[in-house]
VOSEMI-960266 format. One record per residue: x, y, z of N, C-alpha, C in turn; residue in one letter; residue number from 1. Coordinates in Angstrom, 1 decimal, always signed. Atoms other than C-alpha are relative to their C-alpha. Layout:
% residues N
+--------+--------+--------+--------+--------+--------+--------+--------+--------+------+-----+
:   n_c1 :   n_c2 :   n_c3 :  ca_c1 :  ca_c2 :  ca_c3 :   c_c1 :   c_c2 :   c_c3 : code : pos :
+--------+--------+--------+--------+--------+--------+--------+--------+--------+------+-----+
:      X :      Y :      Z :      X :      Y :      Z :      X :      Y :      Z :    A : NUM :
...
+--------+--------+--------+--------+--------+--------+--------+--------+--------+------+-----+
END
This chain:
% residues 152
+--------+--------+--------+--------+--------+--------+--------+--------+--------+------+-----+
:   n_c1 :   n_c2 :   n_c3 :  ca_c1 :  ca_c2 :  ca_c3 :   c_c1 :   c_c2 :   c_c3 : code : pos :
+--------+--------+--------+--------+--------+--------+--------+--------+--------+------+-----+
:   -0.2 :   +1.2 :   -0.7 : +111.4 :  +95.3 :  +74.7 :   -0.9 :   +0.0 :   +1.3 :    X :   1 :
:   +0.8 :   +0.0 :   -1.3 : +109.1 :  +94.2 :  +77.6 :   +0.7 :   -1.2 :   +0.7 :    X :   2 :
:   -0.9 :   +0.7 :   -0.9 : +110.4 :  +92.9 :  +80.7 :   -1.5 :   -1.1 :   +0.3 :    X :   3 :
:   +0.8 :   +1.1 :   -0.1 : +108.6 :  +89.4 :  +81.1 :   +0.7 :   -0.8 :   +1.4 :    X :   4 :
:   -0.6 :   +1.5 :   -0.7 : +108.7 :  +86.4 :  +83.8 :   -1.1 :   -1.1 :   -0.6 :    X :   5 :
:   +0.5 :   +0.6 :   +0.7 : +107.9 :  +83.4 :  +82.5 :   -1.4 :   +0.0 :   -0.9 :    X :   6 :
:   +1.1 :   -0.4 :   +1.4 : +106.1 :  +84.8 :  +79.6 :   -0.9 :   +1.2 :   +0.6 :    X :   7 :
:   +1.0 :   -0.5 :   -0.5 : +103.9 :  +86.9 :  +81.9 :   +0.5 :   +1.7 :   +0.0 :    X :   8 :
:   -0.8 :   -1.2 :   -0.6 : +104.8 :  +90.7 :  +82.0 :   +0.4 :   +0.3 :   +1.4 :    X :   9 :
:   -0.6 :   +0.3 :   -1.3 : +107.0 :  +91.6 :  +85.0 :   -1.2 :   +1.0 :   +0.9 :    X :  10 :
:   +0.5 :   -0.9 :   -0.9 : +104.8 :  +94.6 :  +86.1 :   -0.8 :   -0.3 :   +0.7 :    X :  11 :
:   +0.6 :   +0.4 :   -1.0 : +101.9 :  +93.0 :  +87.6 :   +0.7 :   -0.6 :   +0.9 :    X :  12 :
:   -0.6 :   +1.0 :   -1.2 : +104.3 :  +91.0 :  +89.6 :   +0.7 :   +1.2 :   +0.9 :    X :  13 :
:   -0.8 :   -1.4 :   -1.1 : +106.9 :  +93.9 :  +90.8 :   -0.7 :   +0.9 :   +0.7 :    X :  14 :
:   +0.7 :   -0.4 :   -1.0 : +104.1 :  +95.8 :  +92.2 :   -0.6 :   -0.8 :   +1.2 :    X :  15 :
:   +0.1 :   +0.5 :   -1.2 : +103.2 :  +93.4 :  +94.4 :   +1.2 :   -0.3 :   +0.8 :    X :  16 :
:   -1.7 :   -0.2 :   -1.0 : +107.0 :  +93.6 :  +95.7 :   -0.2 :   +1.7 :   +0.8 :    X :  17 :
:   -0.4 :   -1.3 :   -0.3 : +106.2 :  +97.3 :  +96.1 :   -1.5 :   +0.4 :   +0.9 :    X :  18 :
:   +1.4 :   +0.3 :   -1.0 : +102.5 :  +96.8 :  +97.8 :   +0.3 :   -0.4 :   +1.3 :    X :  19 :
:   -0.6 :   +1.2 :   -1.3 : +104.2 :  +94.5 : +100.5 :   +0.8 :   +0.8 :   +0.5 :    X :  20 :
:   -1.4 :   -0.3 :   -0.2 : +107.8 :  +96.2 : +100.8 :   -0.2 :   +2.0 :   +0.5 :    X :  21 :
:   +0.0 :   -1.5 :   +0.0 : +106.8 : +100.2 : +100.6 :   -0.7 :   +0.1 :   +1.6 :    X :  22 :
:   +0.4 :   -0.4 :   -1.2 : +104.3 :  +99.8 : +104.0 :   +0.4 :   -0.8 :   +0.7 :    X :  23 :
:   -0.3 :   +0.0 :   -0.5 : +105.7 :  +97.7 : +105.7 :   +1.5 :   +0.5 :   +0.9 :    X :  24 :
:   -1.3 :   -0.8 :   -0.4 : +109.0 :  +99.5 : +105.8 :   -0.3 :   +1.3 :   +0.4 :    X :  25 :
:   +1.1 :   -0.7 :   -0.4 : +106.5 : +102.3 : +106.5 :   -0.2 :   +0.0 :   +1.5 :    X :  26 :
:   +0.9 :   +0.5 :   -1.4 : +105.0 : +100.8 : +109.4 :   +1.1 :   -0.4 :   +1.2 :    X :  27 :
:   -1.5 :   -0.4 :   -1.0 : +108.9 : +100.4 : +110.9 :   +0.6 :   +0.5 :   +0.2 :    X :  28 :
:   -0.5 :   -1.8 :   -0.7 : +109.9 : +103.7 : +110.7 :   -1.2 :   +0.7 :   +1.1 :    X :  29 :
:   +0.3 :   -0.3 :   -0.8 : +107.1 : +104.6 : +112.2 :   +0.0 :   -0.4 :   +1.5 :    X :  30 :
:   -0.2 :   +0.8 :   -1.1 : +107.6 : +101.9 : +115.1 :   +1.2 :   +0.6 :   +0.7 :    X :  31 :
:   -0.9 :   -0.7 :   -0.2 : +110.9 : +103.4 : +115.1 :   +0.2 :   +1.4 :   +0.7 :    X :  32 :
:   +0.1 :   -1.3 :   -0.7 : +110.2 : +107.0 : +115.6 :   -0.4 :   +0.0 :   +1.2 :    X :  33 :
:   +0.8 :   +0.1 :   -1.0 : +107.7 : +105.9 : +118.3 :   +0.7 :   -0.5 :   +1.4 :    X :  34 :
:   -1.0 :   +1.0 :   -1.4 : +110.2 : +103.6 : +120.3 :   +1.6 :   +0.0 :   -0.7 :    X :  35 :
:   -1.4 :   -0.2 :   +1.2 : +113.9 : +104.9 : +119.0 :   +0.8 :   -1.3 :   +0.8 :    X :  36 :
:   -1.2 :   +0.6 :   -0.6 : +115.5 : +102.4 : +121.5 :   +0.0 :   -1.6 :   -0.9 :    X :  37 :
:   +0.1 :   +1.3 :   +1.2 : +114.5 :  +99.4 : +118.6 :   +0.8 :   +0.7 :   -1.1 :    X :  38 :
:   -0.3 :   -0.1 :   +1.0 : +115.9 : +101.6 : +116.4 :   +2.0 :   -0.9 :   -0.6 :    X :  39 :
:   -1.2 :   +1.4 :   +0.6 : +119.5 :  +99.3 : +116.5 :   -0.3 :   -1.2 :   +0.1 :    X :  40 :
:   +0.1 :   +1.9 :   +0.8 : +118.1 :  +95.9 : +116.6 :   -0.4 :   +0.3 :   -1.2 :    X :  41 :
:   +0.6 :   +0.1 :   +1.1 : +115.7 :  +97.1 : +113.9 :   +0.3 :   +1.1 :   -1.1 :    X :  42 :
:   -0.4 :   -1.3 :   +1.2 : +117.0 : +100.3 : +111.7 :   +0.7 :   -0.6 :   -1.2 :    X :  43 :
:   -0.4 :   +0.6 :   +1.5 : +118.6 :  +98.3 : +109.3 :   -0.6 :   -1.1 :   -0.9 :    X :  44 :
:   +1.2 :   +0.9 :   +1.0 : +115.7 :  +96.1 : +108.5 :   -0.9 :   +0.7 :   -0.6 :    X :  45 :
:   +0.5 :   -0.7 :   +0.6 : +113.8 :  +98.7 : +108.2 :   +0.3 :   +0.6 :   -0.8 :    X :  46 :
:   -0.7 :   -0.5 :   +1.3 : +116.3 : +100.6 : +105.8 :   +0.3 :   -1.3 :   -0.9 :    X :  47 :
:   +0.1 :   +0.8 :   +0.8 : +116.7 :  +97.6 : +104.0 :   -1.6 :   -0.4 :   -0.9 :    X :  48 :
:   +1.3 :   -0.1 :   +0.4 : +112.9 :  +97.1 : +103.3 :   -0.5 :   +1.2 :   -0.3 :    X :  49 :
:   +0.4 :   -1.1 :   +0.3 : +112.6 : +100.8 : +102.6 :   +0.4 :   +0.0 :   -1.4 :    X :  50 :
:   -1.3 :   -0.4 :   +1.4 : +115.7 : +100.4 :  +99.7 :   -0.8 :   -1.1 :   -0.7 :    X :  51 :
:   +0.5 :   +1.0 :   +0.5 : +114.0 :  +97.1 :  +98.5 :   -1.4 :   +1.0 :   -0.7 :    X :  52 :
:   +1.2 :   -0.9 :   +0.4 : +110.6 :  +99.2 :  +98.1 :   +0.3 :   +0.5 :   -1.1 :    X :  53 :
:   -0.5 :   -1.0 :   +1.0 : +112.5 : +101.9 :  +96.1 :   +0.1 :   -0.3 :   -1.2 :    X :  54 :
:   -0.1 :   +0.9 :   +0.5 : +113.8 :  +99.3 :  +94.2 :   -1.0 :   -0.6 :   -0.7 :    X :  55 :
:   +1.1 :   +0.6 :   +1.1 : +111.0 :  +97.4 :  +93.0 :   -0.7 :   +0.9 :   +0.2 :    X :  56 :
:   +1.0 :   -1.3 :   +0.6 : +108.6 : +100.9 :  +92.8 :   +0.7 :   +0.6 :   -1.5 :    X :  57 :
:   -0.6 :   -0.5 :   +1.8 : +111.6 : +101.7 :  +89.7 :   -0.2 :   -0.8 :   -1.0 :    X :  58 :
:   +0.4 :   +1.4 :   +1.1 : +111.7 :  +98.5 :  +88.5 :   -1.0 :   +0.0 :   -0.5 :    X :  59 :
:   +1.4 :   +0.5 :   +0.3 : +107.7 :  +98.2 :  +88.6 :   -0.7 :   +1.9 :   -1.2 :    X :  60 :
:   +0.5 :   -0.8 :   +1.3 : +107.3 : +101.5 :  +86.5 :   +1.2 :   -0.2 :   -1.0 :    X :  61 :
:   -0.6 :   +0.6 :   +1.6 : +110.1 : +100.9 :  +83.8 :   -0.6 :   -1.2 :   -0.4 :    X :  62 :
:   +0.6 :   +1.7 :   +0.6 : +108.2 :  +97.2 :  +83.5 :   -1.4 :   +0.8 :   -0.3 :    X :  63 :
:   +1.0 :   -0.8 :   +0.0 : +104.7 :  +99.7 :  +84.1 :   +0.5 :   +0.5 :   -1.8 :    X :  64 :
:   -0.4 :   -1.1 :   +1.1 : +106.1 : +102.2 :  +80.7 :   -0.1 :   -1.1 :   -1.0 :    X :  65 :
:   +0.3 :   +0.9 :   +0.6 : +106.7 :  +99.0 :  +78.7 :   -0.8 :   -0.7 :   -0.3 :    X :  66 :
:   +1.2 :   +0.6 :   +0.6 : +103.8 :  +97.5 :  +78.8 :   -1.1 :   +0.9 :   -0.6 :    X :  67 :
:   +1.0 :   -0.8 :   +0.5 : +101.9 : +100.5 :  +78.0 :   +0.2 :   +0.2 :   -1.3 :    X :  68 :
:   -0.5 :   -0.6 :   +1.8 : +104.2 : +101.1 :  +74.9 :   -0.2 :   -1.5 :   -1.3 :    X :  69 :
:   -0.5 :   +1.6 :   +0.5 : +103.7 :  +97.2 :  +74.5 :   -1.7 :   -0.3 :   -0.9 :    X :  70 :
:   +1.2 :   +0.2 :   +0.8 :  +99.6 :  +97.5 :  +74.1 :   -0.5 :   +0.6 :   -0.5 :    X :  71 :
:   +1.1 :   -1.1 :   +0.6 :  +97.1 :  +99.2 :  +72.3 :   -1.0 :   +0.7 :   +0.5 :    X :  72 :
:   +0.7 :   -0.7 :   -0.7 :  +95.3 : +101.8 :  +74.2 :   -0.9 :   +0.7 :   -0.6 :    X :  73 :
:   +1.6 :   -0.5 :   +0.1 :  +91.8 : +102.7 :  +73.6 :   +0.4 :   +1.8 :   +0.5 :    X :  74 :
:   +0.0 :   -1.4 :   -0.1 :  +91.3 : +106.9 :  +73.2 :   -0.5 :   +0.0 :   +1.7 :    X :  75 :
:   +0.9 :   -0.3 :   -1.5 :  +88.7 : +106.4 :  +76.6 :   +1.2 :   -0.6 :   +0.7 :    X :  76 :
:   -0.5 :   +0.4 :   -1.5 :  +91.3 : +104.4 :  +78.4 :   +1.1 :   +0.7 :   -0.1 :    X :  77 :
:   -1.4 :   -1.1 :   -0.2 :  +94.7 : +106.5 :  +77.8 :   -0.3 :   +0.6 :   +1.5 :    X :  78 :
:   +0.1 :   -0.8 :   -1.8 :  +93.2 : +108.9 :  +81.0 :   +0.4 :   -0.8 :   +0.9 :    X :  79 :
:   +0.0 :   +1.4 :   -1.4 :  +93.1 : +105.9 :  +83.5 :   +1.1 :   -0.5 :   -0.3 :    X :  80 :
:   -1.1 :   +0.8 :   +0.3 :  +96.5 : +104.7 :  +81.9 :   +0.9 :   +1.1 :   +0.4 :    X :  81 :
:   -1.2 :   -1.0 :   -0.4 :  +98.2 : +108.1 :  +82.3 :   -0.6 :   +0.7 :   +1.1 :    X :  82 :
:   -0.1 :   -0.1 :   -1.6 :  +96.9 : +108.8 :  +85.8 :   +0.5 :   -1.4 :   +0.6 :    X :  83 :
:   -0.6 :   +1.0 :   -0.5 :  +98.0 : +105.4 :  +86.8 :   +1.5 :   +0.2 :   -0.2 :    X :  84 :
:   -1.4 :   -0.3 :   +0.5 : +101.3 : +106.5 :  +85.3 :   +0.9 :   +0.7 :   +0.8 :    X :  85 :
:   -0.7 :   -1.4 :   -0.8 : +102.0 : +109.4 :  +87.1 :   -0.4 :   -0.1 :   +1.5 :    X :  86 :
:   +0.0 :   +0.5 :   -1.2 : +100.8 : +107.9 :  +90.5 :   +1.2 :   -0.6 :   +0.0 :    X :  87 :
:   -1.1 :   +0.7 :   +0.3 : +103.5 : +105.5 :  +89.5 :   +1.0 :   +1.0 :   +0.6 :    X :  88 :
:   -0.9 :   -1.2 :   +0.2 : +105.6 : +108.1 :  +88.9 :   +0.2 :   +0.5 :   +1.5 :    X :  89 :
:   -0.2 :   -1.2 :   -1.3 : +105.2 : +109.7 :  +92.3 :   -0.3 :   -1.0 :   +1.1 :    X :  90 :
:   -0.4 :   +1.2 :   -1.0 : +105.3 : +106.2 :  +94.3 :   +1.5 :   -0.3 :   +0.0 :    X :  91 :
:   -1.2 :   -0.2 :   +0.2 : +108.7 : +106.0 :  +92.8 :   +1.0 :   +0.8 :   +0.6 :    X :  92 :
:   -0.5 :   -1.1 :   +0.1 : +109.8 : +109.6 :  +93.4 :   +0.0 :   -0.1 :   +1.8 :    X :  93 :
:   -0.1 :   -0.3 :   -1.8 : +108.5 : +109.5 :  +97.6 :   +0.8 :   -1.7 :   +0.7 :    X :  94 :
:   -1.0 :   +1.3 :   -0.4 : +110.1 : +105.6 :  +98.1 :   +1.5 :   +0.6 :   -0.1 :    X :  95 :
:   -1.8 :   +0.4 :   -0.4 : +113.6 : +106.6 :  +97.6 :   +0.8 :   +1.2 :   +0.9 :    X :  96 :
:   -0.4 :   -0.6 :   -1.6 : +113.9 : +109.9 : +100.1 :   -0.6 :   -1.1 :   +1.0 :    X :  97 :
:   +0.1 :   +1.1 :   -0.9 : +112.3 : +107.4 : +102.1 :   +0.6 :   -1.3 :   +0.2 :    X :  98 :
:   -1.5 :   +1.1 :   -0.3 : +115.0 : +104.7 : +101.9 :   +1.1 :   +0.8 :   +0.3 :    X :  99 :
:   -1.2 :   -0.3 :   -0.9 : +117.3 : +107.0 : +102.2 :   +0.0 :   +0.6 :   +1.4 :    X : 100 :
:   -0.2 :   -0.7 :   -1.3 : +116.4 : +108.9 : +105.3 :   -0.1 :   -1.7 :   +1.0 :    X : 101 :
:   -0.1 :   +0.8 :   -0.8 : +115.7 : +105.5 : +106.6 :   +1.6 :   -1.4 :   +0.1 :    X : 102 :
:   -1.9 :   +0.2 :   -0.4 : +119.5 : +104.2 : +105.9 :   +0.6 :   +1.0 :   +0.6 :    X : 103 :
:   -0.7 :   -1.1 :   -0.6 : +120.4 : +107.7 : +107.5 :   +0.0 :   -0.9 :   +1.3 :    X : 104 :
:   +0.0 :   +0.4 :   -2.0 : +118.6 : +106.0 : +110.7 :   +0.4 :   -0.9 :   -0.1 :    X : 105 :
:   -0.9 :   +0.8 :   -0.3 : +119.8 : +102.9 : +110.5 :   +1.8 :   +0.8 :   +0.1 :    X : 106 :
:   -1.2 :   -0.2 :   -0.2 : +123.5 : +104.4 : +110.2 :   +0.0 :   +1.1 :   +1.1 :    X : 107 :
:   +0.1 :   -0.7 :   -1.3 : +123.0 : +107.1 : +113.0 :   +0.1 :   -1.4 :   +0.8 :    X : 108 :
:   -0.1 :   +0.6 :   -1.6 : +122.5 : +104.4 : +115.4 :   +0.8 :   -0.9 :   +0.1 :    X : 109 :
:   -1.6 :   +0.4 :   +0.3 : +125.7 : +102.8 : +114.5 :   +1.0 :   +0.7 :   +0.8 :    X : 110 :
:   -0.9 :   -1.2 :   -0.5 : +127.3 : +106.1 : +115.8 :   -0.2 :   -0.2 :   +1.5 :    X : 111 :
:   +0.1 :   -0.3 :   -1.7 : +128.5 : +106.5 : +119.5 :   -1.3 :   +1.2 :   +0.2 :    X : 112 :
:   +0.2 :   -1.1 :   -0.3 : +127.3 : +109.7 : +119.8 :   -2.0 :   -0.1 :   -0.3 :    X : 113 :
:   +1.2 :   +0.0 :   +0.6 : +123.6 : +109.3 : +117.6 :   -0.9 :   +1.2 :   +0.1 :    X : 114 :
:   +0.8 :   -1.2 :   +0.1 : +122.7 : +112.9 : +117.7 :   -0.8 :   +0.2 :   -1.4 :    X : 115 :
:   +0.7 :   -0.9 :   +0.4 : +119.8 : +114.5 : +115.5 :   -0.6 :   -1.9 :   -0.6 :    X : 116 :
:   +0.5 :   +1.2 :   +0.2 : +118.4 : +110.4 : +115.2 :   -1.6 :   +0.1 :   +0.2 :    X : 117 :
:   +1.1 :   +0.2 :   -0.5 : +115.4 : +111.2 : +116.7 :   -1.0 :   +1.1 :   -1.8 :    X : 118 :
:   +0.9 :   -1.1 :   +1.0 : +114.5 : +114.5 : +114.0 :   +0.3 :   -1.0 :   -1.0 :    X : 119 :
:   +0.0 :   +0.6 :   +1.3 : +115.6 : +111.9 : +111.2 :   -0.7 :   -1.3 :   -0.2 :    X : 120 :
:   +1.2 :   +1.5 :   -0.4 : +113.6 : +109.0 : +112.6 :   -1.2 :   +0.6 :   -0.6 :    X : 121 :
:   +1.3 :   -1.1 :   +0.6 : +110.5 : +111.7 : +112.0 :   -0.1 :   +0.0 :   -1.3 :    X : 122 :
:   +0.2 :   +0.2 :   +1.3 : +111.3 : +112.3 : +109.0 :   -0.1 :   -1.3 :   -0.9 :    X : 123 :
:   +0.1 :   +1.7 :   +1.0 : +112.0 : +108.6 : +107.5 :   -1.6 :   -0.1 :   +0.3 :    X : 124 :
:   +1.9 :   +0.5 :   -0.3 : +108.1 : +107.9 : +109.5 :   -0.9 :   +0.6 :   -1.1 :    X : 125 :
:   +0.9 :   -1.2 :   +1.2 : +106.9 : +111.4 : +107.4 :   -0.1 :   -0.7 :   -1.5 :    X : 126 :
:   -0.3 :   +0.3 :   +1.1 : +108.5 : +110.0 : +104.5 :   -0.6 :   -1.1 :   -0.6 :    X : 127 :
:   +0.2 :   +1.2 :   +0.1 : +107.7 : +106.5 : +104.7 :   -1.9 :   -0.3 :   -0.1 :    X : 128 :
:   +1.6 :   -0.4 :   +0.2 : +103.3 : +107.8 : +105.2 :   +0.0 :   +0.6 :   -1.4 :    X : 129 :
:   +0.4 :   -0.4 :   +1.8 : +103.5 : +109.6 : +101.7 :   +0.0 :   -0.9 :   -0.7 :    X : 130 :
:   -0.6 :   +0.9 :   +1.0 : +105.4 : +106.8 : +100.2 :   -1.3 :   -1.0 :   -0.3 :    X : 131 :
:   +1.2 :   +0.7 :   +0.5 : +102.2 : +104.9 : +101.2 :   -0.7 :   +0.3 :   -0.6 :    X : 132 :
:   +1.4 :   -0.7 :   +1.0 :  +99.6 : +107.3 : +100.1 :   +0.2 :   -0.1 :   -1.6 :    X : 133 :
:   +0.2 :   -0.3 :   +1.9 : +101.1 : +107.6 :  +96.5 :   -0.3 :   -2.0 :   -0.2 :    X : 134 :
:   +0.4 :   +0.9 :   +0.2 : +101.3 : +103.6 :  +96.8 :   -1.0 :   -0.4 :   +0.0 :    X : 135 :
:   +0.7 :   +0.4 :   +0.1 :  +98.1 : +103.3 :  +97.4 :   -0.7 :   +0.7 :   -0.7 :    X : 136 :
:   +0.8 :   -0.6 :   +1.7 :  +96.6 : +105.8 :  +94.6 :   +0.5 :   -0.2 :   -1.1 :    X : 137 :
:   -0.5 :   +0.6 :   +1.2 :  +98.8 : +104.3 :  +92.3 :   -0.8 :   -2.0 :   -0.4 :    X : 138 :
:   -0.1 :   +1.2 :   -0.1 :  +97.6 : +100.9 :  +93.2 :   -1.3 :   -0.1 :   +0.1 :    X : 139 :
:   +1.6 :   -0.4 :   +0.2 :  +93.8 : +101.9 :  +93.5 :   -0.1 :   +0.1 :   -2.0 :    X : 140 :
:   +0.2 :   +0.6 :   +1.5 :  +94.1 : +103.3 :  +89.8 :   +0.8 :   -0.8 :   -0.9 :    X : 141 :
:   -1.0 :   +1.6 :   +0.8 :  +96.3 : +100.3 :  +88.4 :   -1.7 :   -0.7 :   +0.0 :    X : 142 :
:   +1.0 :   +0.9 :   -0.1 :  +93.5 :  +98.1 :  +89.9 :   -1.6 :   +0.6 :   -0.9 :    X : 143 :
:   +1.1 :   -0.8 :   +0.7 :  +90.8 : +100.4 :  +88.8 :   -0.4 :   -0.1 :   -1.3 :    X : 144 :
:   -0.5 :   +0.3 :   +1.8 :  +92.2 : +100.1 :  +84.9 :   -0.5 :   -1.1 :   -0.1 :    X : 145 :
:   +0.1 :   +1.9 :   +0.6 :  +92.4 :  +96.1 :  +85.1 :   -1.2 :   -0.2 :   +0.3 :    X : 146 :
:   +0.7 :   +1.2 :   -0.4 :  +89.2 :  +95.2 :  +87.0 :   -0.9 :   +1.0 :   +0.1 :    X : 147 :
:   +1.1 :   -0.5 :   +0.4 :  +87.0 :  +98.0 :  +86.5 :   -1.1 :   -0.2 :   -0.5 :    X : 148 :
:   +1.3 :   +0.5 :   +0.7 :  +84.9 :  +97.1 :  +84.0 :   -0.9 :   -1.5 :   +0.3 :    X : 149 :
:   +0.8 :   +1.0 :   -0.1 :  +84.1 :  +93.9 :  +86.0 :   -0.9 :   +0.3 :   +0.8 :    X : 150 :
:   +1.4 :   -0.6 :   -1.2 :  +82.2 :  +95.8 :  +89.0 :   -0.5 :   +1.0 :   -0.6 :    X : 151 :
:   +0.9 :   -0.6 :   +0.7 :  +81.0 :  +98.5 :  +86.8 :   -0.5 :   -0.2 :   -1.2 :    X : 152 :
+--------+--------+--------+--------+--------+--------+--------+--------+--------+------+-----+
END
């Protein structure tokens, strides 16, 4: 079964949920680490935009898996299909410590007290820079596969 929107498969679309959503929730942990005193107006947008990420990076490979099981893959293109796969794979795997340490910070600064906010801010930021890098070698060879052969 392949997951469709109107008629179209969903995967090219859910990665663009996970293009958008993975750095900018990225880009607010790190804002966060850098200036912790935003971290209560903004820790929970940012952990929400981290979870949303997580979210559609799962979605966008179980829609990813189905479409691959959906077409007929050329011997030469399998490689570029299963390195795209396993970027996938490891966009997925660094987005959801990175939602959760960044719901840790949002809920730390809920807390009177908010001890060890600062070493878990770090980490969500750490977390939240991999999360991009695999997103963006996942999303290099995606693009690579579809539109390769029009610039080479």
């Amino acid at each position: 079964m392949l997951i469709t929107v109107a008629g179209v498969p969903a995967h090219p679309l859910l990665v663009h949920a996970v293009v958008v959503l993975i750095p900018l929730a990225a880009l607010g942990a790190v804002c966060l680490a850098v200036r912790p005193a935003w971290i209560r107006p903004y820790g929970l947008l940012v952990a929400a935009g981290a979870l949303a990420g997580a979210v559609a990076a799962t979605l966008a490979k179980i829609a990813g898996d189905q479409l691959e099981a959906a077409i007929d893959v050329t011997a030469e293109f399998a490689p570029v299909i299963a390195q795209h796969g396993q970027f996938g794979l490891f966009t997925m795997v660094a987005a959801w410590p990175f939602a959760v340490l960044a719901i840790v910070v949002a809920a730390l600064s809920r807390r009177p007290s908010g001890s060890g906010i600062r070493l878990v801010g770090a980490l969500s930021a750490v977390s939240g820079l991999v999360a991009i890098a695999f997103t963006v070698l996942a999303g290099h060879s995606g693009s690579d596969a579809v539109w390769g052969y029009v610039a080479g």
